[in-house]
Steps between C-alpha positions, in 0.01 A plus 500: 500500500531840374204769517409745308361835659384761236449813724556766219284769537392428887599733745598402861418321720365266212813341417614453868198296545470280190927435568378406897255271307743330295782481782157290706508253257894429425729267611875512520685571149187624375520852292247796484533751228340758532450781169435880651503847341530686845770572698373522866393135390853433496617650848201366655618140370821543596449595858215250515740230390773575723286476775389152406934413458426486095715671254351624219612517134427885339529521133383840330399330168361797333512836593261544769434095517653268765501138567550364825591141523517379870599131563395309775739348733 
């Protein structure tokens, strides 16, 4: 199952929490992709993620708007 989180335009620690949401309620080979258009969004995913032994996906799609696809092992 793959979901969708459109954070664009919410600053942190908003998309943190709705990712820690999403991550509650996958299993294994799930994906979460999550849409932001801030960058401490992305370092604070990335650290949050490697503490938690995920590996995330970071994609700068437009200027100034990533997406970060984390799978679930």
């Amino acid at each position: 199952m793959e979901y969708l989180i459109d954070a664009l335009g919410d600053f942190c620690p908003i998309p943190n929490l709705k990712v820690q949401k999403a991550l509650s309620q996958t299993k294994a080979g799930d994906r979460i992709v999550l849409l932001t258009d801030h960058s401490c969004t992305v370092t604070t995913i990335k650290e949050e993620m490697r503490r938690r032994r995920l590996v995330p996906k970071v994609e700068e799609v437009e200027n100034g708007i990533w997406r970060i696809t984390i799978t679930v092992g």
